[in-house]
DRENDO-1510 file (C-alpha; in Angstrom, 1 decimal, always signed):
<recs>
REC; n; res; u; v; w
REC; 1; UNK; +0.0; +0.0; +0.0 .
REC; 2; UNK; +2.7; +2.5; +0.8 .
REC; 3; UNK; +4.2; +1.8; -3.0 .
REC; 4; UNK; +1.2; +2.7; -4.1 .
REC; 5; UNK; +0.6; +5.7; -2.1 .
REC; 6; UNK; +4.4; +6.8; -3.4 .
REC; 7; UNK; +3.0; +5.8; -6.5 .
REC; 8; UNK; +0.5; +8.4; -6.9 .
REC; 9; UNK; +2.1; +10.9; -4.5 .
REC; 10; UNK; +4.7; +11.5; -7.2 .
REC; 11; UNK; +2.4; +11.3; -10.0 .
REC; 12; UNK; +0.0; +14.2; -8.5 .
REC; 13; UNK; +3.7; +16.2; -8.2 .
REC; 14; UNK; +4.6; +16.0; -11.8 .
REC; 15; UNK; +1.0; +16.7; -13.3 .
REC; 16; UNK; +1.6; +19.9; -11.0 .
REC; 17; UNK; +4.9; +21.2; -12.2 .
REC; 18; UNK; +3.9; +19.9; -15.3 .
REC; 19; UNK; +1.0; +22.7; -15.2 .
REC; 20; UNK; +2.8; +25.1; -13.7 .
REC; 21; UNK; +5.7; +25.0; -16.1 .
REC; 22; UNK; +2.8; +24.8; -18.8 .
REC; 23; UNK; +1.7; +28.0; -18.0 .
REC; 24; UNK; +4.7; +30.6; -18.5 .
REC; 25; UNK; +6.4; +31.2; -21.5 .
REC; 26; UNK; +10.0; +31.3; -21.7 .
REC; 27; UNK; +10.0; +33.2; -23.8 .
REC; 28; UNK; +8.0; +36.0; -22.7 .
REC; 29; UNK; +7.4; +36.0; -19.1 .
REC; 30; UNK; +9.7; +35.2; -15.9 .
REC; 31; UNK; +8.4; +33.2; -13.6 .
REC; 32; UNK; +7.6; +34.9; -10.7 .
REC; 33; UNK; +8.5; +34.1; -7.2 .
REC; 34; UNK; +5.8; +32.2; -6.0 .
REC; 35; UNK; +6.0; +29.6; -8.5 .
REC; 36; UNK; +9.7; +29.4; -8.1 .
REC; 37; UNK; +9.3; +28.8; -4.5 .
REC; 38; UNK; +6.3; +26.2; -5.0 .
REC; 39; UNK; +8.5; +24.2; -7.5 .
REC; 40; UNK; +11.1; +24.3; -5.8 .
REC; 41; UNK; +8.9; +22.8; -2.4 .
REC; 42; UNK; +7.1; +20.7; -5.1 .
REC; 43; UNK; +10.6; +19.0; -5.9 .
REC; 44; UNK; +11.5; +18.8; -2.1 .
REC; 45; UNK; +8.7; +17.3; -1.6 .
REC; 46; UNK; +9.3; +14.8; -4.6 .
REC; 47; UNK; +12.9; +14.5; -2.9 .
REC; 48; UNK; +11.8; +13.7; +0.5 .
REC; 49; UNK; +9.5; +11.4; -0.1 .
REC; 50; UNK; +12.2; +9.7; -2.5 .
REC; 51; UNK; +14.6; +9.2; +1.0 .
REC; 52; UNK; +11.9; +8.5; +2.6 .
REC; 53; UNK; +11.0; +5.7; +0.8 .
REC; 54; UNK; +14.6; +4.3; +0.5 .
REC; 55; UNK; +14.7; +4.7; +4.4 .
REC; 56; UNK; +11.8; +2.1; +4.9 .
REC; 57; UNK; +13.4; +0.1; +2.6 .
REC; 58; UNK; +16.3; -0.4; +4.8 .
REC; 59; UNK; +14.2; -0.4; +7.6 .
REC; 60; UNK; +14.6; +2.6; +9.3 .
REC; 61; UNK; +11.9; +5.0; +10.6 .
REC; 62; UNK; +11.4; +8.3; +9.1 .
REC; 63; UNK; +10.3; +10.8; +12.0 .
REC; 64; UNK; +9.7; +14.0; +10.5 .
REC; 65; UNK; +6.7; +13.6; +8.0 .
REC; 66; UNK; +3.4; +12.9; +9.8 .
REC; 67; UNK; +1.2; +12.9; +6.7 .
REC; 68; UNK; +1.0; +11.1; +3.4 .
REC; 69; UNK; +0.8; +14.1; +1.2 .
REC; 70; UNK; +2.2; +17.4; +2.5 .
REC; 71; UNK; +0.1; +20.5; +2.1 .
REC; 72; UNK; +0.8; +23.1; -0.5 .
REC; 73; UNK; +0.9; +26.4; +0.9 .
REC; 74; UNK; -0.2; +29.5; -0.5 .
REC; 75; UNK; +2.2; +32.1; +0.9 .
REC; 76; UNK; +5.4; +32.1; +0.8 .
REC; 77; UNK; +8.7; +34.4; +2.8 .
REC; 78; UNK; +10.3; +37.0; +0.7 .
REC; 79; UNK; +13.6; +38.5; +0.9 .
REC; 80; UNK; +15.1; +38.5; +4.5 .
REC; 81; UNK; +13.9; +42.2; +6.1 .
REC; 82; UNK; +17.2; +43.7; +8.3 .
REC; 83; UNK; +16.7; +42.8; +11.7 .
REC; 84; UNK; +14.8; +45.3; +14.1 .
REC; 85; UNK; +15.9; +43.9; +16.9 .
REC; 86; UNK; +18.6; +41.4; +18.3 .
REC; 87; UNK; +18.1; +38.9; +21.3 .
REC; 88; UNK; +21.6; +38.7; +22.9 .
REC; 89; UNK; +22.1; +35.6; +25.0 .
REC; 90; UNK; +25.1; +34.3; +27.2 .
REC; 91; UNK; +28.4; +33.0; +25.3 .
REC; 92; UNK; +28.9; +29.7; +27.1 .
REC; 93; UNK; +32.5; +29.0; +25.1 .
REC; 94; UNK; +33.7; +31.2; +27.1 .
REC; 95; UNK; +34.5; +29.2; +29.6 .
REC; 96; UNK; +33.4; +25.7; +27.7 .
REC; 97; UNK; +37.4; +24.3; +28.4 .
REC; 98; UNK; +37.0; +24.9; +31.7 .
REC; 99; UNK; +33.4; +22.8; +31.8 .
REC; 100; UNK; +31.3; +25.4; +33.0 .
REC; 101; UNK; +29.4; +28.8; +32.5 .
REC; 102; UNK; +29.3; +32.0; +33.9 .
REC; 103; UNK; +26.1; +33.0; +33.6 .
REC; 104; UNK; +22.5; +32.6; +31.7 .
REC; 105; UNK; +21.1; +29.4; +33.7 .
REC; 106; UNK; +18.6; +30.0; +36.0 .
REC; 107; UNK; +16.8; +26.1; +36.7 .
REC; 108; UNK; +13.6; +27.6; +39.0 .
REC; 109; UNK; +12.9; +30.4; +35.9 .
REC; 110; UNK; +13.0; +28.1; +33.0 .
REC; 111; UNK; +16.1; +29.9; +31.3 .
REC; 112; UNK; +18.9; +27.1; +30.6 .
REC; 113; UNK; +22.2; +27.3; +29.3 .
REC; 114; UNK; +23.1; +24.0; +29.1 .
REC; 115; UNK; +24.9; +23.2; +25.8 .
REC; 116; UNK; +26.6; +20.4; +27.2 .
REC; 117; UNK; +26.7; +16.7; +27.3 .
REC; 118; UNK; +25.6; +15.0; +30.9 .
REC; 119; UNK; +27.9; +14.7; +33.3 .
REC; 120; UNK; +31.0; +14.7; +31.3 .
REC; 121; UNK; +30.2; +18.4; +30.7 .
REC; 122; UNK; +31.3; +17.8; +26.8 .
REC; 123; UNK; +30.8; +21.6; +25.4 .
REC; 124; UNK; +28.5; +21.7; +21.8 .
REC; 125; UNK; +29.0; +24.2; +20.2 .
REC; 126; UNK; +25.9; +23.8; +17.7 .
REC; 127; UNK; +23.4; +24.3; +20.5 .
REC; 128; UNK; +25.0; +27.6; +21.9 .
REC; 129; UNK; +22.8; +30.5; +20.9 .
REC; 130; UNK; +24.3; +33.7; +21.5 .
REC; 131; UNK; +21.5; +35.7; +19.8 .
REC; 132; UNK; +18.5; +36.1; +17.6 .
REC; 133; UNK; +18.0; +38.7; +15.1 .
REC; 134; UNK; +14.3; +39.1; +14.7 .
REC; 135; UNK; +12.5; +41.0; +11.5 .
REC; 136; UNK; +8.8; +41.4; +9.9 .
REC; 137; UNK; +7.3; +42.1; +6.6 .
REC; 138; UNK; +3.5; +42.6; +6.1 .
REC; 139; UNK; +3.0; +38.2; +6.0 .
REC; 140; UNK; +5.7; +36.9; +8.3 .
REC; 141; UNK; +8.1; +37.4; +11.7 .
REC; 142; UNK; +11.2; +36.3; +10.8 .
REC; 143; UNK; +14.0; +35.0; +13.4 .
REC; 144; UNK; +17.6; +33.9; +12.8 .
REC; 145; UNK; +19.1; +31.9; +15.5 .
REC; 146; UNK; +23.1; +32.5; +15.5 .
REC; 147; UNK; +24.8; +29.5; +17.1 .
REC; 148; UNK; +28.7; +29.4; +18.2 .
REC; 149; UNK; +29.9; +26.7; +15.8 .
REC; 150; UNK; +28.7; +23.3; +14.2 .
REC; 151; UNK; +29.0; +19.9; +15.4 .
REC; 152; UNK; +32.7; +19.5; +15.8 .
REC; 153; UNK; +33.1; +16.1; +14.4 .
REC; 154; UNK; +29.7; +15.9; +11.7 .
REC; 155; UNK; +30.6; +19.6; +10.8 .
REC; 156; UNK; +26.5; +20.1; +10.9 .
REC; 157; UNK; +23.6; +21.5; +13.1 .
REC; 158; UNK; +22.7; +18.5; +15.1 .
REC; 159; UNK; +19.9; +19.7; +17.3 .
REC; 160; UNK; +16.1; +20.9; +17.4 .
REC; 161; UNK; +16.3; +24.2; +16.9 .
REC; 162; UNK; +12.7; +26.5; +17.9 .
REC; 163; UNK; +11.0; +30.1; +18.6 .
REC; 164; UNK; +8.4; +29.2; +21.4 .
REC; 165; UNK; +5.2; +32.4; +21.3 .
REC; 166; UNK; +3.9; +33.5; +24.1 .
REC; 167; UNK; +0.5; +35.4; +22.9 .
REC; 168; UNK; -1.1; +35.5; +26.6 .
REC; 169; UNK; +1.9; +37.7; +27.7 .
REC; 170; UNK; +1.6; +35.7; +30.8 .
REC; 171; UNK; +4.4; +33.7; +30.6 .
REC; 172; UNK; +2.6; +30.7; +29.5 .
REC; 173; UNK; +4.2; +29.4; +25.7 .
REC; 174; UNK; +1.5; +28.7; +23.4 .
REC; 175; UNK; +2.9; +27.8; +20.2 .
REC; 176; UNK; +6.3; +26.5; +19.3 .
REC; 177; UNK; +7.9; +26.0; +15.8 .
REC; 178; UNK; +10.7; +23.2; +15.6 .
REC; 179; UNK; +13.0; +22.2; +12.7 .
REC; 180; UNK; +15.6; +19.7; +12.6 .
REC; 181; UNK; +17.8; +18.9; +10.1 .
REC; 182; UNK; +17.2; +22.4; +8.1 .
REC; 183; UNK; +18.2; +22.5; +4.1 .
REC; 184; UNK; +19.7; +25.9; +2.0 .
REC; 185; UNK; +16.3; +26.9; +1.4 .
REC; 186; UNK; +13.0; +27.8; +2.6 .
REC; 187; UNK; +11.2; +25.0; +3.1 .
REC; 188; UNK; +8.2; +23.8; +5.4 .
REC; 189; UNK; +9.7; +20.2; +5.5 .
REC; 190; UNK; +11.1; +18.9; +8.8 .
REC; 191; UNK; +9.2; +21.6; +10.1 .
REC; 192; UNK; +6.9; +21.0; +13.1 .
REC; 193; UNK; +4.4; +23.6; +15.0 .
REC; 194; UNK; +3.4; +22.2; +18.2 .
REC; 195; UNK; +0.6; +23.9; +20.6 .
REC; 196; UNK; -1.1; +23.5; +23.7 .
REC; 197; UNK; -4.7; +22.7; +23.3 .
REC; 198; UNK; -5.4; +22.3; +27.2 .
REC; 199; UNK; -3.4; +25.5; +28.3 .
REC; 200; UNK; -0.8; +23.6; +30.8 .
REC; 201; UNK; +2.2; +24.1; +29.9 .
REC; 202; UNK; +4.2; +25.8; +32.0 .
REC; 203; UNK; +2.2; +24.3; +34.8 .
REC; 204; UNK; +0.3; +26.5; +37.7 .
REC; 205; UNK; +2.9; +29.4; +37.9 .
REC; 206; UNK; +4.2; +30.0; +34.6 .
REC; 207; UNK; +8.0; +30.1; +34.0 .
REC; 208; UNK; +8.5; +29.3; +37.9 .
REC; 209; UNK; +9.4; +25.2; +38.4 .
REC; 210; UNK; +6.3; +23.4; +39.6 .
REC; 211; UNK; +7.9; +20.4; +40.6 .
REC; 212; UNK; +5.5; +17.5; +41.0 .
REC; 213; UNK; +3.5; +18.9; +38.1 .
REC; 214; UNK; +2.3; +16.4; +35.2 .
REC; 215; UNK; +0.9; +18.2; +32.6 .
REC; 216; UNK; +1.0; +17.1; +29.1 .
REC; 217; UNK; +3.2; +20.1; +27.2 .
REC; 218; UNK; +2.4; +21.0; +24.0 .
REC; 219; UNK; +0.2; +18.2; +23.3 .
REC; 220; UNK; -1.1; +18.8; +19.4 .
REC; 221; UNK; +0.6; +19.1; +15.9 .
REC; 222; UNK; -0.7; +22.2; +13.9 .
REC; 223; UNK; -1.2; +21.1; +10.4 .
REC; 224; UNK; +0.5; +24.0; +7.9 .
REC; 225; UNK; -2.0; +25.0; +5.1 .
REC; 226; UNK; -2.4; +28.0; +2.9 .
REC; 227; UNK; -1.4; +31.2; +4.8 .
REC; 228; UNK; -0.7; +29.4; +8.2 .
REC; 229; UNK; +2.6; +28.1; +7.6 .
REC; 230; UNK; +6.2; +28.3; +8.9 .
REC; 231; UNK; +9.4; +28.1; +7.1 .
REC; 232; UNK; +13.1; +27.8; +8.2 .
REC; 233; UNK; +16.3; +27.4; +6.0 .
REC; 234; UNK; +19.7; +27.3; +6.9 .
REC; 235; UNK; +21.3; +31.3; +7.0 .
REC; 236; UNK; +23.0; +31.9; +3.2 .
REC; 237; UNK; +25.8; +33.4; +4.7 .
REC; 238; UNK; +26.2; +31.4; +8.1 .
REC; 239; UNK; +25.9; +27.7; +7.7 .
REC; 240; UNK; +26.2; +27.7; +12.4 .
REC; 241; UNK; +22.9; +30.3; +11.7 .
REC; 242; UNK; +19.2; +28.8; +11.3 .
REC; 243; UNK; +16.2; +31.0; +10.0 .
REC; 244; UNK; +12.2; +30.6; +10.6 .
REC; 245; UNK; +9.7; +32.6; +9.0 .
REC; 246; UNK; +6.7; +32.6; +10.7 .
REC; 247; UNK; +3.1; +33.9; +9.0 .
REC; 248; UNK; +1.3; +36.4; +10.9 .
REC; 249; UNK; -1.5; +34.1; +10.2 .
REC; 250; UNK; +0.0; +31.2; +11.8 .
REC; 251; UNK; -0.1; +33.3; +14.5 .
REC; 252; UNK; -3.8; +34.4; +14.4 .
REC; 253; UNK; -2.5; +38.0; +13.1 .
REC; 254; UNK; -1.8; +39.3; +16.8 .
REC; 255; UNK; -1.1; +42.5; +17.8 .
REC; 256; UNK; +1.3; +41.5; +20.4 .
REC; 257; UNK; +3.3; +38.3; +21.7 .
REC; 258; UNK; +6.2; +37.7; +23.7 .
REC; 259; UNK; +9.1; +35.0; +21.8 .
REC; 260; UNK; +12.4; +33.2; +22.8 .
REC; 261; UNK; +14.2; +30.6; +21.0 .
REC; 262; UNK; +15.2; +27.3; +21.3 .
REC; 263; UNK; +18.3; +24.5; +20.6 .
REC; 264; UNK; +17.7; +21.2; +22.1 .
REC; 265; UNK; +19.6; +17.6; +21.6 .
REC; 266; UNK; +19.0; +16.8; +24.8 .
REC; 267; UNK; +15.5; +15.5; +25.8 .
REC; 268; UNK; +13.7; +17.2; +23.3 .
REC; 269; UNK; +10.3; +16.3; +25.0 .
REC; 270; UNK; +8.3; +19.0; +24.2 .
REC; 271; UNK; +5.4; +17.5; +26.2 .
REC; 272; UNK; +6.9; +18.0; +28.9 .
REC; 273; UNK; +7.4; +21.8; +28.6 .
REC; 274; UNK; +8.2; +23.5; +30.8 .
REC; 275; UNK; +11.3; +21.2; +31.7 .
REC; 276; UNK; +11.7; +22.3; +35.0 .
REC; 277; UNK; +7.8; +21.4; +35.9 .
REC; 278; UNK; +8.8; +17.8; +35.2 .
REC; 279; UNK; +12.6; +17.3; +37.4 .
REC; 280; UNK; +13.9; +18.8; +40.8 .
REC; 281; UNK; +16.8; +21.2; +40.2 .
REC; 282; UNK; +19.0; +18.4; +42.3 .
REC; 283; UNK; +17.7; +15.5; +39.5 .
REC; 284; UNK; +18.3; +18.7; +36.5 .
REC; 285; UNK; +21.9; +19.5; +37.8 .
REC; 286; UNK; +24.1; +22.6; +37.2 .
REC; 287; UNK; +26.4; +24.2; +34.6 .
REC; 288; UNK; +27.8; +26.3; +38.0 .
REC; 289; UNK; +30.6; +24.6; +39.2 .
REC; 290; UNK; +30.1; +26.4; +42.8 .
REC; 291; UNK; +26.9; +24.8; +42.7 .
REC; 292; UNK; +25.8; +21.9; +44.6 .
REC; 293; UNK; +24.0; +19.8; +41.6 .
REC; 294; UNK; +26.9; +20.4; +39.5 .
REC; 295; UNK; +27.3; +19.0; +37.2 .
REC; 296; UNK; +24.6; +18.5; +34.7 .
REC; 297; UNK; +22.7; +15.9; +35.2 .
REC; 298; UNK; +19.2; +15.1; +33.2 .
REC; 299; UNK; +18.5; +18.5; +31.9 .
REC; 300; UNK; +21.4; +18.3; +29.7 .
REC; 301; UNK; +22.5; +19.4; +25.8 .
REC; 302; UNK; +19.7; +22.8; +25.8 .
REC; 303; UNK; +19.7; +26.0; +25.5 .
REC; 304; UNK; +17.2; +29.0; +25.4 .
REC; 305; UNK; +17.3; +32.9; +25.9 .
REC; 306; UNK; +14.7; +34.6; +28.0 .
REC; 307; UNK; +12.0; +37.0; +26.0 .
REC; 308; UNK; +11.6; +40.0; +23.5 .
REC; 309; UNK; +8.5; +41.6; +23.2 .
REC; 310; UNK; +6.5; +42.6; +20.0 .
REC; 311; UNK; +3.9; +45.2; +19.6 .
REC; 312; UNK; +4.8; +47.1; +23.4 .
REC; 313; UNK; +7.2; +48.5; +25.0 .
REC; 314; UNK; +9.6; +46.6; +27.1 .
REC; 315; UNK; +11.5; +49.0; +29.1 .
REC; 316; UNK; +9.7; +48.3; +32.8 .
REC; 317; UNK; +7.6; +45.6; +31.9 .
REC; 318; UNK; +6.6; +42.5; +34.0 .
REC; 319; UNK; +5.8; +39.6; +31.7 .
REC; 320; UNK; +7.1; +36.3; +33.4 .
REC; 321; UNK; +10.0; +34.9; +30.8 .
REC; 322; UNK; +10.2; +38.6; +29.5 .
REC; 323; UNK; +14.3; +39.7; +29.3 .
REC; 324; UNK; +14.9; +42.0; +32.1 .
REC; 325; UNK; +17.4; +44.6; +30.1 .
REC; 326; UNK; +16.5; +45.9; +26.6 .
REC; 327; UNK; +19.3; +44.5; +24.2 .
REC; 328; UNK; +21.5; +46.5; +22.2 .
REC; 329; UNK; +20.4; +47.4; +18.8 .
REC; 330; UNK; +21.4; +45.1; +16.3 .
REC; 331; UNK; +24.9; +44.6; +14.9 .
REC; 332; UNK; +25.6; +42.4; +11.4 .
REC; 333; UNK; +27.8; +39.7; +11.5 .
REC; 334; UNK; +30.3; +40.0; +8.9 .
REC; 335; UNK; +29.5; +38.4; +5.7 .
REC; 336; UNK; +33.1; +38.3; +5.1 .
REC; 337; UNK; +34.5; +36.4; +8.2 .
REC; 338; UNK; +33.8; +32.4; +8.5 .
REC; 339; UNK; +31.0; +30.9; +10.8 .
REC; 340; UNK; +32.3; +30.8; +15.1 .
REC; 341; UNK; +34.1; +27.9; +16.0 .
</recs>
């Protein structure tokens, strides 16, 4: 059955590029940029499901795709805006020789700098944010998540990477978009949008560690259609640098909304969000060598920043999660200097 499901999966692909092509001349029109991006996910598409394919053949599982057919959306990012704002968040190679941080972790608020291995306290590079550039158009927010490096022996970006949306402003995330494995361009495969139908995450006090509390997380997968859709690519000019682009319908078109981001290779058990809801800071352990639970323990290989706002003023606000100084204004990386290592 699954042959035959390929089967027609890739025929309903071709009769659609076939059209598409079919209906622009070469001659005397240029295709414009929607239907070079919907080819272009039309043939990633045809690709993945290729792999995907091959993988069951050799009996492995394929984790990523959750429907036979992926949805065709109708919007798609445009040129990445300049950045309005930059999320700075603590440098944790600073001190990565010496197997431990100086800052940034903070177990009973949910802010983790953790981008080591358990116990061993094995720095990775590829899951140290130290910021996010965020940036909006009329149809999407986007973010771009600089990391300190790649994996130092696959020379790629190993982990989950995410922007988590808090629309209540209360602290409580309500919506969180995942990719793993991102490709060189915009693409909604081996992309993931997880909410939280029942409210919980977070637990009782959001932000603040509820130990004891078994909630279920983000507990549904948000099915990308038409204008609600998210896309991520790798950065063009940073290949440590991974970029979302989030429709404002996607969103529900708010006005406001507090956002962090992500990079987990660690538990990555989003329904058990917030992570330190579901340990004790003693079972979690610390990146702090003065600490008494160092080192890490089971809250291991993650990292996060606190919040930025969007659509009001942060400068003496409240908001549980929120950061509590204003970052700098942005500042480019230079295009002409190689990725962190």
């Amino acid at each position: 059955m699954k042959k035959v499901a390929r089967f027609f999966r890739i025929t309903l692909i071709s009769l659609i590029l076939i059209q598409l092509l079919a209906c622009t001349s070469d001659s005397e029109q240029d295709v414009s940029a929607e239907e070079t991006l919907l080819a272009v996910y039309l043939q990633q598409t045809l690709t993945a499901d290729n792999s995907n394919g091959s993988s069951e053949n050799e009996g492995s599982q394929h984790t990523t795709s959750t429907s036979e057919l992926e949805p065709i959306p109708s919007t798609f990012p445009d040129e990445m805006p300049d950045p309005v704002r930059t999320l700075a968040d603590s440098d944790s190679s600073a001190r990565a020789s010496e197997c431990r941080v100086l800052s940034g972790d903070n177990f009973l608020d949910n802010h983790y700098e953790r981008p080591f291995t358990s116990q061993e306290m094995i720095y990775q590079p590829d899951l140290d944010i130290f910021s996010v550039d965020f940036a909006y158009d009329d149809e999407f927010f986007y973010f771009t998540i600089n990391l300190n490096g790649l994996d130092e022996e696959t020379g790629k970006l190993l982990g989950t990477y995410g922007i988590e949306f808090d629309r209540s402003l209360k602290g409580r995330g309500d919506l969180l978009v995942l990719v793993e494995n991102p490709i060189k361009e915009w693409s909604i495969i081996n992309v993931i949008v997880l909410v939280d139908e029942n409210r919980d995450v977070g637990g009782p006090h959001p932000i603040v560690a509820d130990v004891g509390f078994n909630g279920s997380g983000y507990d549904e997968e948000f099915t990308l259609e038409g204008e609600k859709v998210a896309f991520t690519r790798l950065s063009p000019e940073y290949e440590d640098s991974v970029q979302f682009a989030v429709s404002r319908a996607l969103l529900g078109n708010p006005e406001k909304f507090l956002w962090g981001a992500w990079a987990d290779n660690g538990l990555k058990n989003f329904g058990n969000y917030d992570y330190n809801d579901s340990m004790a800071f003693s079972e979690a352990g610390s990146p702090f060598r003065d600490n008494e639970y160092y080192p890490i323990k089971s809250l291991y290989s993650l990292d996060n920043t606190c919040r930025l706002s969007y659509g009001f003023e942060q400068i003496g606000a409240s908001n549980p999660g929120i950061c509590k100084s204003v970052p700098p204004p942005p500042e480019p990386r230079e295009t002409d200097t190689p990725p962190n290592t």
